[in-house]
N, C-alpha and C positions, 0 to 999 in steps of 0.2 A: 812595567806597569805599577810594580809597587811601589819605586820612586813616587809618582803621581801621587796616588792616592794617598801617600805621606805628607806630600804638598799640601791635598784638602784637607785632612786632619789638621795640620799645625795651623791651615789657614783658616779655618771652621774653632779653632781653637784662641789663638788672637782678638777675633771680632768679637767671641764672645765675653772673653776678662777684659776688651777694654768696656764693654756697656756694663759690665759686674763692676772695676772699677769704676766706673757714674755713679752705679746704683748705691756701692757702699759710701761712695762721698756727698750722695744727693745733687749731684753737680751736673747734668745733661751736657755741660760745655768743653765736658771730657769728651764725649761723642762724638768723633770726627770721620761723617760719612766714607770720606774718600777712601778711608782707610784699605777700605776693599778691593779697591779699584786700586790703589799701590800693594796690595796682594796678589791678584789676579796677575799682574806686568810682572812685579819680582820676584814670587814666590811659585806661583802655578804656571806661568810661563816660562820655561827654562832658561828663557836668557830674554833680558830684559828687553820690550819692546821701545824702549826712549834712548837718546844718543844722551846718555849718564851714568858719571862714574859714583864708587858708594859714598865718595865726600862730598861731590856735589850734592847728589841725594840730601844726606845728615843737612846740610847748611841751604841748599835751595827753600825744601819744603819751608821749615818753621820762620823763614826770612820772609816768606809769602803770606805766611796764618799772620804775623805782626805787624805788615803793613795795612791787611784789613781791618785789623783792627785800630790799627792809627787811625785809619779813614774815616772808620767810624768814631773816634773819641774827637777826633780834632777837625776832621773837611767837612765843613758848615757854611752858609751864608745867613749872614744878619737876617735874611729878607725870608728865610725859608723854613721853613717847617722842618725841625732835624730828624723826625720820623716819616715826613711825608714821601711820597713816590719820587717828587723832583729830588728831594737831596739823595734819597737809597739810590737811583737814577744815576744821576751825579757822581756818588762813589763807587757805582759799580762797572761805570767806566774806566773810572783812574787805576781801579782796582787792573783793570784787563789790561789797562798799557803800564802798569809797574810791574805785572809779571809778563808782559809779552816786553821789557827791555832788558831785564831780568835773563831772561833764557835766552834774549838773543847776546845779551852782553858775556853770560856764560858760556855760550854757544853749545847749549845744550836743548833737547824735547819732552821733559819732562813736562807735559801736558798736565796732570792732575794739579801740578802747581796751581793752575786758573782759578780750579775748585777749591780750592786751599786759601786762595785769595778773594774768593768770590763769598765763600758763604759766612763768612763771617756779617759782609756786608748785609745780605739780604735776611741774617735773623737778627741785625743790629747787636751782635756781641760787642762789650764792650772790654770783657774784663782779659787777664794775661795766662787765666787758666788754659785758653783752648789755645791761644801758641806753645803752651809747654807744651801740654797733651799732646801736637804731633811732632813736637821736636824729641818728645821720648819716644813718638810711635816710628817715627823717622830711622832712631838708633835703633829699635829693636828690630823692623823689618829688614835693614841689613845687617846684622848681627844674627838673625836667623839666617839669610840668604849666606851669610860666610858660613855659618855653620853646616845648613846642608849642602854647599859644595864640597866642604871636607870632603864630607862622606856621600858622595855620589848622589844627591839625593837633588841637587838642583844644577842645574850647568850643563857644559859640554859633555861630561863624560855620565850624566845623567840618563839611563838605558832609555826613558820614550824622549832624548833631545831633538825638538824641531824648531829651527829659529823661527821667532816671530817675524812678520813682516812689520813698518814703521809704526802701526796704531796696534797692534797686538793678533789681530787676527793670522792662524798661523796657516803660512805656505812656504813651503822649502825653493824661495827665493832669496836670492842674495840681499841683503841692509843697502838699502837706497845711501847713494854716496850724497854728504850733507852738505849743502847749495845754500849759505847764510844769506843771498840777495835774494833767493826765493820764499824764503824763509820770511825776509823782512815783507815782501809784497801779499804773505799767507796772512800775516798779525795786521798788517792794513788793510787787505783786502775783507777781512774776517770783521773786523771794526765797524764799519755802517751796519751789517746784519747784529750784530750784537746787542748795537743802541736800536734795533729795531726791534728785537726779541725781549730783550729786557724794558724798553719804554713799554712796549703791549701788556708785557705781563706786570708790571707794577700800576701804570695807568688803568687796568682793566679790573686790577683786585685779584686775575689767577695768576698768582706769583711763580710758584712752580713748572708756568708754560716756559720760563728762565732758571730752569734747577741749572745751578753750578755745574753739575755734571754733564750737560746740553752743550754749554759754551766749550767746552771739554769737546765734548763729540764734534760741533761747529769748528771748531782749528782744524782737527781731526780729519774730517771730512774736503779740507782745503788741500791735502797734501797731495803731492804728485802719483800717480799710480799708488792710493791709499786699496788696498785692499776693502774696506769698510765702504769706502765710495763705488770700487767694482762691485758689490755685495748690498746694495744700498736695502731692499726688503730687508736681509736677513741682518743687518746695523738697527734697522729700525726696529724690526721684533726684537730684537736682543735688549736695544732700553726699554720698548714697552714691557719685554714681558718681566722685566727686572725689577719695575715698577710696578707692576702688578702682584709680583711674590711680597714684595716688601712690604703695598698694602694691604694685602691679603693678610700678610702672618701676624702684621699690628692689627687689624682689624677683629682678626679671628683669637689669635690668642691674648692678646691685652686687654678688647674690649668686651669681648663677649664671655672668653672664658675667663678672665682677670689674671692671668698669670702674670709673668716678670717679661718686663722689656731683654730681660737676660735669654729666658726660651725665644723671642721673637726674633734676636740677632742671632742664634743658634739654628734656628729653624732658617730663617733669611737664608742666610750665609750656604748651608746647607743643600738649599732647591736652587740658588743661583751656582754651584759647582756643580750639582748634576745639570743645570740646564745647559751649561758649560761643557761638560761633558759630552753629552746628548749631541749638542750643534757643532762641538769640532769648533765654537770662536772663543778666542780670549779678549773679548772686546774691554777693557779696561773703565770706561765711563759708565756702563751699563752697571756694573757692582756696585756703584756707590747711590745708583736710584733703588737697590734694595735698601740700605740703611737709613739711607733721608726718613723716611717714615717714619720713625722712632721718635725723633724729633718735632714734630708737624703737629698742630691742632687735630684733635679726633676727628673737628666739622669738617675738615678740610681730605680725608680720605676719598672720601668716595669719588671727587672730582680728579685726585691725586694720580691716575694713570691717563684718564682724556687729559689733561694738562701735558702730561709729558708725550702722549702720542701726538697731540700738534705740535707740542715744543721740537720733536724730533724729526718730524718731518720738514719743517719750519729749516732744521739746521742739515737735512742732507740734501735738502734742492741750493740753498745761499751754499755751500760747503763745495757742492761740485760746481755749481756757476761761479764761484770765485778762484776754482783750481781752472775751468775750459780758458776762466779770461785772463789769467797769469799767464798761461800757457799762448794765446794768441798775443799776448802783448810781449813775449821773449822769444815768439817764436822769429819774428823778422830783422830780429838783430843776430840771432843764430843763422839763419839764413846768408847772413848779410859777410858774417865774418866766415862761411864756408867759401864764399864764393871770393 
C-alpha cells in the first residue's frame, strides 16, 4: 500500500510544478491537461493500461501536440472563417484521423494521444510552446516510471500489482490480445460519432460537450470487452464527477477565494486520486476533465460539467453501439472460417 500512495504523492506532485511552471512563465500553453490522464495509466496504474513501449511514448505524444498545432497554423480555406466553428470543425477531424493512422501505423493504444492532438485544435493554439511542454512532460513521466520501478514502487514487482485491463479500469484479467483489423474498424467506426459530437458542440457554442478527453473516452468505449463499456454508470460518474472536482476547485479557489491556479491543480489532482481510490477505477480520460478547467473562461464553468455529462453519455451509447456492430459485422466471417 505504500508503493500506491507514493504513486499519489509523486503524481499530485507533477501536476502541480507543471501549472507553477505556467504560472512562473505566465504562459497557460505550458498547461497540458492530459497530463493526468498519462499519470493515472503510467504512474498510478502499475503497469500501463495502452499496448506502448517508453519510446513510443517519448515520440508518440509530442508528434501528436505538433500536428495540432500545424492544423491550426496552416489547414484553412480561402472561403472560411479561420476561427469559425466550420474550420475548428474541419481540424478537429483531420486531427482524429492523423492520430488514429498514427497509432495504427505504430501499432500502438495510446489513446490520450487524441487529446493531445485534439486540444490544441479546439483552444486554437497556435504557438510551439505547448508541443515542447509535453514532449518534456512525455520524458519526465517515463523517467519517473523508470525510476520507481527500480525501486519497487511501480510495476510487477510493485506490492498492490494489479494489471489493468485495456482502458485502465483494473481486473485481474489477462491484456486483450491486439487485433490491428479491429482496431482499424474502432478508428472508423468511432469517426461519424466524432464529427457528430464535435459539429454539435462547436455549432451550438457548448464546446466542451467535445472536451478532448470525451473523444478519448469515445475510442475507449468502442473496444472489445472494454471494461469501461461493462461499467458504463460507473465510466460515466467517473468523467462527471472529475469534471465536477475540477470546476469546483477553479471555481472555489480561484474565483472566489483568489488563490493560485497552483492550489487548484494541487487540490484537483488531489480529490480525483482519492476518488480513484474510493471507486477501485483507473479511468485515464476522466483525470484530464479535472485540469481542463484551469484553462477555460470563468463564464463558462458553471455549464462545464452538464456539457461533459451529455458529452459522456453522448460517447458511451456510439462507443458500445460501434463495438455490438464491429462485433456483428466479423462475427459471420468467423463463423464462416470455423466451419
Amino acid at each position: 500500500m505504500k508503493s500506491k500512495y507514493l504513486r499519489y504523492f509523486f503524481s499530485i506532485l507533477f501536476t502541480t510544478g507543471m501549472v507553477a511552471a505556467a504560472a512562473l512563465a505566465d504562459n497557460k500553453e505550458i498547461i497540458f491537461p492530459e497530463v493526468l490522464a498519462l499519470l493515472l495509466g503510467a504512474w498510478v496504474a502499475v503497469s500501463m493500461p495502452w499496448r506502448v513501449n517508453r519510446i513510443q511514448f517519448i515520440v508518440i505524444m509530442p508528434l501528436v501536440a505538433v500536428s495540432g498545432v500545424v492544423l491550426v497554423r496552416y489547414l484553412r480555406l480561402p472561403s472560411m472563417d479561420p476561427i469559425g466553428p466550420e474550420t475548428v470543425w474541419m481540424r478537429m477531424i483531420a486531427a482524429y484521423l492523423v492520430v488514429a493512422v498514427l497509432l495504427l501505423v505504430s501499432r500502438s493504444t495510446l489513446l490520450p494521444a487524441v487529446s493531445a492532438g485534439i486540444l490544441p485544435v479546439l483552444m486554437g493554439t497556435e504557438t510551439w510552446i505547448y508541443p515542447l511542454s509535453v514532449a518534456i512532460m512525455a520524458v519526465l513521466i517515463m523517467a519517473g516510471q523508470l525510476v520507481m520501478e527500480r525501486f519497487h514502487i511501480w510495476g510487477a514487482a510493485a506490492a498492490d500489482a494489479v494489471k489493468p485491463q485495456a482502458d485502465g479500469i483494473r481486473e485481474k484479467t489477462p491484456e486483450p490480445v491486439y487485433d490491428h483489423t479491429r482496431l482499424c474498424l474502432q478508428w472508423l467506426g468511432g469517426l461519424p460519432f466524432m464529427m457528430i459530437l464535435s459539429g454539435a458542440a462547436l455549432f451550438s457554442g457548448f464546446r466542451f460537450f467535445a472536451a478532448p478527453p470525451l473523444v478519448v473516452a469515445l475510442v475507449t468505449f468502442t473496444m472489445k470487452n472494454s471494461p469501461s463499456g461493462k461499467q458504463a454508470v460507473k465510466s460515466w460518474f467517473m468523467l462527471f464527477g472529475c469534471s465536477v472536482i475540477g470546476a469546483g476547485c477553479r471555481w472555489l479557489l480561484c474565483e472566489q477565494m483568489d488563490l493560485s491556479f497552483i492550489v487548484c491543480a494541487f487540490a484537483a489532482t488531489a480529490l480525483v486520486l482519492l476518488f480513484v481510490d474510493f471507486s477501485g477505477i483507473v479511468f485515464p480520460p476522466a483525470g484530464a476533465l479535472a485540469i481542463l478547467p484551469i484553462l477555460i473562461p470563468e463564464s463558462m464553468l458553471p455549464t462545464y460539467p452538464l456539457q461533459i455529462a451529455a458529452g459522456a453519455a453522448f460517447c458511451v451509447i456510439a462507443g458500445k453501439l460501434v463495438s455490438v456492430l464491429i462485433d456483428r459485422i466479423r462475427k459471420p466471417a468467423a463463423d464462416t472460417g470455423q466451419e
